[in-house]
N, C-alpha and C positions, 0 to 999 in steps of 0.2 A: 871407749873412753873419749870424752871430749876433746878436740881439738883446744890444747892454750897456745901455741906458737905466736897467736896475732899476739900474745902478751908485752914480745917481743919488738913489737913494731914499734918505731920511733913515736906514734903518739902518745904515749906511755912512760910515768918515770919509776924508779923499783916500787917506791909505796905502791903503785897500781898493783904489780903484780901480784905485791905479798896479801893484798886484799882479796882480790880474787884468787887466789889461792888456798887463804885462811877460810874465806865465806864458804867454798864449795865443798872442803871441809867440814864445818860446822853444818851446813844445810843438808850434808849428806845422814850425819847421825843425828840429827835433830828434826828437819821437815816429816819426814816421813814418817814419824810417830806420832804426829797430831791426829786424832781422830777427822775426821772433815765430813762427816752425818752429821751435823749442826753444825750449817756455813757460820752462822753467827757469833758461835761460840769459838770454832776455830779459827776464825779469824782476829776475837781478841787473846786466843792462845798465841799464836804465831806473833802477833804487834807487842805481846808482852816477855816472849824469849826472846826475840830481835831486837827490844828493850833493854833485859837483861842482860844480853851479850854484847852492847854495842853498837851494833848494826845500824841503829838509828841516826847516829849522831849526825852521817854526811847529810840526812831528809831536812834540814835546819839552818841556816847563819844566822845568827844573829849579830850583834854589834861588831862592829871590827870584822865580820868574816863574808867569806866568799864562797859561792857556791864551788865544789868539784862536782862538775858536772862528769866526766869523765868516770870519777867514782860513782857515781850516781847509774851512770850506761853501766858498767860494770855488773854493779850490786842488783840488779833490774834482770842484767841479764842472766848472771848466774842464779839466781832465786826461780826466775823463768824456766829457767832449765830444770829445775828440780821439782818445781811447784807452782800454779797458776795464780794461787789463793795467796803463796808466802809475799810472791811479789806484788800482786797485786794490794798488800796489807802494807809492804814497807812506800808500794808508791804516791800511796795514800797519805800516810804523815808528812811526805814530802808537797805533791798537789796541795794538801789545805791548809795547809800554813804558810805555803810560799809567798801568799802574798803577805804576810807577817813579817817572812824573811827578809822581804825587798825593798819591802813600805811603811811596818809596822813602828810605831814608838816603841822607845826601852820599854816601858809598863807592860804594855801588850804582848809584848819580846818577852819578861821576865816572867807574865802570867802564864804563858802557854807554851813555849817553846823547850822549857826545861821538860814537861810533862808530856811533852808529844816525842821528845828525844829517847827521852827513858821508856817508853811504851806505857806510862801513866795514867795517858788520853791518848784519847783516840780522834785524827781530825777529818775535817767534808770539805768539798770543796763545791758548792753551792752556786751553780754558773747554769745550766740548761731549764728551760722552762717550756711546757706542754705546747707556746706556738712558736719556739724559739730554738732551733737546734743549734743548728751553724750559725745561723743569723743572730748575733751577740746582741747586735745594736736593736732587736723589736724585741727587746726585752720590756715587760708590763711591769712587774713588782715594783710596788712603789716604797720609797721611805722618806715620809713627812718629817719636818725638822717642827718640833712643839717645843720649845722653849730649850732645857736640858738634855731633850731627847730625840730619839727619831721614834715613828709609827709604822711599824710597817706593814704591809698588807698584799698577797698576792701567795703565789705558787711556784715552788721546783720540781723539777723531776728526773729521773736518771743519776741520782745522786748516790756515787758512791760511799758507801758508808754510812748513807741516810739510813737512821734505827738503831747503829747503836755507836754514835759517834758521842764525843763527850763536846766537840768545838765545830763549829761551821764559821767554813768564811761563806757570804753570801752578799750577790752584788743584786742593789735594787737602783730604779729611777727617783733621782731626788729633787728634775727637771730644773738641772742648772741650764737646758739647751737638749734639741731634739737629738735622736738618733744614740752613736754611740758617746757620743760627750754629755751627755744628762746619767751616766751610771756613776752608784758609788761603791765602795767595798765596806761592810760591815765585816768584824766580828763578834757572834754569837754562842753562847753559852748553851748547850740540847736543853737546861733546865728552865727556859727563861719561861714567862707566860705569855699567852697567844702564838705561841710554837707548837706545830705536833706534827707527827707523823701519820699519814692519812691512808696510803697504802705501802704494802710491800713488794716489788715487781721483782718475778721470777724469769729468770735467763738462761740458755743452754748450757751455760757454764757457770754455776752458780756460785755468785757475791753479796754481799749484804749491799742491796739499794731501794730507793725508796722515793716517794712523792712526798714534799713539804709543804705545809701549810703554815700563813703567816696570816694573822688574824687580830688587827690593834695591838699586834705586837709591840709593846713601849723595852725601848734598849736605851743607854745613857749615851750623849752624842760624844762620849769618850769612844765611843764603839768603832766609830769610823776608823776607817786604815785608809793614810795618806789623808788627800785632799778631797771635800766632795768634787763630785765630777770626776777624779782620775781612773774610775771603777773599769772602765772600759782598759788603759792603760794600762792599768795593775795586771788585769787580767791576759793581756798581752805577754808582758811582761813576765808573768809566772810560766805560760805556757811556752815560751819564749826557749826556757830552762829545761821545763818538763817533757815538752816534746820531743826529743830526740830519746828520750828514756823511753817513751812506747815505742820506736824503733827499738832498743835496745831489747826490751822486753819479745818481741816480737823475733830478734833475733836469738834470745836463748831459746824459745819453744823450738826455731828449724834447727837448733843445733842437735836438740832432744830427739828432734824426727828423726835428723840424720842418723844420728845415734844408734835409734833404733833400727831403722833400715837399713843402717853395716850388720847391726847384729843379726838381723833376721836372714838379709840373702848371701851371709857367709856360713850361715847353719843351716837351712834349710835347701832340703836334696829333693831334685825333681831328674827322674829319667838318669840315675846314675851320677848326677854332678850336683852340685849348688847352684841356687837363684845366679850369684854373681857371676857364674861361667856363662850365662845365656847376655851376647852381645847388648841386648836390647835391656837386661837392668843395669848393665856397665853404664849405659848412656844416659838413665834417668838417675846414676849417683854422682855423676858426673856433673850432670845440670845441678842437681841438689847441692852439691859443695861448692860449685861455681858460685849461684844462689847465697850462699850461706857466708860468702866470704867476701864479694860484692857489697852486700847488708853490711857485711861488720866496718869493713872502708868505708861507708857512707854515713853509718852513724858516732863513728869516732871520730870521723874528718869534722862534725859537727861540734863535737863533741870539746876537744882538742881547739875549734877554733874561738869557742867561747871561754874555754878557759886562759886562753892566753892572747885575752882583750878585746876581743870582737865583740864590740858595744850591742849589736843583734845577729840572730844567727836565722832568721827567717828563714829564708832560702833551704840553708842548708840541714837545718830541721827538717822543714815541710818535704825535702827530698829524703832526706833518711828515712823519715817515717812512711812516704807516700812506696818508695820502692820494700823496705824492711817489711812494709807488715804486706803488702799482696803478693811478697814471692816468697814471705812464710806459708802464707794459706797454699799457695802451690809446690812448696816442698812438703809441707804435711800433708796436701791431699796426695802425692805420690807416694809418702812414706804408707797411706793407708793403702792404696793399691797393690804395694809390695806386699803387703802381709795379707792380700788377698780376703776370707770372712772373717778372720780372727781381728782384721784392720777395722772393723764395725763393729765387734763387739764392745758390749756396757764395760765401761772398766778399764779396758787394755791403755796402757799410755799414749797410742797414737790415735785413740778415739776420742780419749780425754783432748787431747792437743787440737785436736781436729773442732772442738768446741770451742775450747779457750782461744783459738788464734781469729774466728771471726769478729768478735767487737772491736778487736783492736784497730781494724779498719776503720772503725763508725766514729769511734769515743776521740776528743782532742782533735779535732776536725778530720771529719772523712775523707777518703781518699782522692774523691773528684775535688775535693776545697783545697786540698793539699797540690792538686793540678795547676787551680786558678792562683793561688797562691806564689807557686815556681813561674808560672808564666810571666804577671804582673812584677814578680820582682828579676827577673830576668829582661822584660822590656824596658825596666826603667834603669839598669844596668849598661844596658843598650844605650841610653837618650840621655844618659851621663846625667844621670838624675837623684 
């Protein structure tokens, strides 16, 4: 049984808990009946009963409201735990409308946020491109301002939910000025013309993503969110929010390991006793819960600090996510070691884990950026900057 005791921790007020409590409930008799042999389709299965039951509502603010990010860590992490795909489908409505959330006009707010809330639409968030990973600011796609409208023209990629998304936010160059202050944010409609879908890229842990093409794409210059130029901004600022939820995400999957690896070396007998009797797995559940409880203080201290006014949480993002997701990968790679060939096999939940928990390293800045990140805002902390 999972560990809820951190529920308890003063970063948390009762609504928290009665959520995560109600969610891992519901995802218990609910996740697990989704087919997942068509990523595609389970994926709009999952975004349309987390729809139907509510689930969505915190992925959204609109007028008057504020993010709970804390609900957000929460809801991230218990889906994580149950399922790689559920979460990964509720983090989605949140990522591609966030900038809607932050920046968006009422219009824009009223067109799509009710429809991404209820699992109606389905939304992308349209940010990486084929020579641009981390590097935001050598982003190429351009979006020409012709009278009414923009033109837009160029390429994404790594786009979650590219294929069968109903809304893309998508940031192009609209050269108010070099680097990252020439970007702007659009929002897009999957039906527009000069839109399409060019390939579909396969991953060890499979999601629906995809390459976009944009080709004299004409959009109505009502499309823009925020200011032109703020696109860089924007997109700070969404990630800003969402970042600490891939730690989040990252800590439900070790929770799941851990999980599994109590269950295995308290049942499983070598030479007369259990796994757990031998010194040496005492020591690697030992590290693992350490691990597992470290991550969860680092990503609600994040968490928690945004919610109660901390105008940016950089820092303490980029450390939740930079520590959460590489010492998931090393509780799950022990939890498979524990389960010894059964820990490899197609199928088992800590081989499933063992997939799911590497992107989380790369997606929302990778781990070394997450480095330069903590350092840069630690030295200018330092020079009272």
């Amino acid at each position: 049984m999972a560990d809820k005791t951190f529920l308890n921790w003063p970063f948390f007020e009762p609504r928290h808990k009665v959520l995560a409590e109600s969610l891992d409930l519901w995802a218990a008799g609910t996740v697990a009946a989704v087919d997942h042999s068509d990523t595609d389709s389970a994926c709009r299965i999952l975004v349309k009963a987390m729809g139907d039951a509510g689930w969505l509502q915190s992925s959204a603010a609109g007028a008057g409201e504020t993010f709970d990010v804390r609900a957000l860590c929460l809801t991230r992490e218990t889906l994580a735990r149950h399922d790689g795909l559920a979460d990964f489908a509720f983090a989605m409505q949140g990522l591609g409308t966030g900038a809607l959330s932050l920046f968006g006009t009422p219009a824009q707010q009223e067109d799509w946020l009710p429809l991404t809330r209820t699992g109606k639409a389905i939304a992308a968030f349209a940010l990486t491109e084929p020579q641009s990973g981390s590097d935001v600011a050598n982003s190429t796609m351009t979006a020409t301002r012709d009278g009414d409208s923009y033109v837009l023209n160029g390429e994404k990629t790594w786009i979650s939910n590219g294929g069968i998304a109903d809304v893309y936010t998508v940031f192009a160059r609209t050269g108010d000025a070099p680097g990252a202050r020439g970007l702007s944010a659009f929002v897009i409609p999957a039906d527009v013309p000069g839109f399409e879908v060019v390939e579909r890229l396969e991953t060890i842990a499979p999601h629906p993503l995809a390459r976009l093409r944009f080709a004299d794409c004409r959009i109505p210059a009502s499309a823009l969110i925020g200011a032109q130029g703020q696109g860089f901004k924007i997109a700070m600022s969404v990630l800003d929010v969402f970042r600490s939820t891939v730690a989040a995400a990252a800590l439900g999957f070790a929770r799941r390991a851990l999980d599994e690896a109590l269950k295995r070396v308290s049942t499983r007998e070598i030479q007369g006793a259990t796994l757990f009797d031998l010194q040496m797995v005492q020591g690697h559940i030992a590290d693992m819960a350490t691990d597992v409880d470290a991550a969860a203080l680092l990503v609600y201290r994040a968490a928690w600090a945004k919610d109660t006014g901390a105008p940016r949480i950089t820092r303490e993002a980029a450390m939740a996510k930079l520590f959460s997701t590489d010492q998931a990968q090393i509780v799950i790679d022990q939890a498979v070691q524990l389960f010894g060939g059964d820990g490899v096999k197609s199928g088992e939940v800590v081989e499933k884990l063992y997939r799911e928990i590497r992107a989380l390293r790369i997606y929302e800045g990778a781990s070394d950026v997450q480095k330069v990140i903590i350092a840069r805002q630690t030295m200018a902390a330092f020079q009272g900057d």
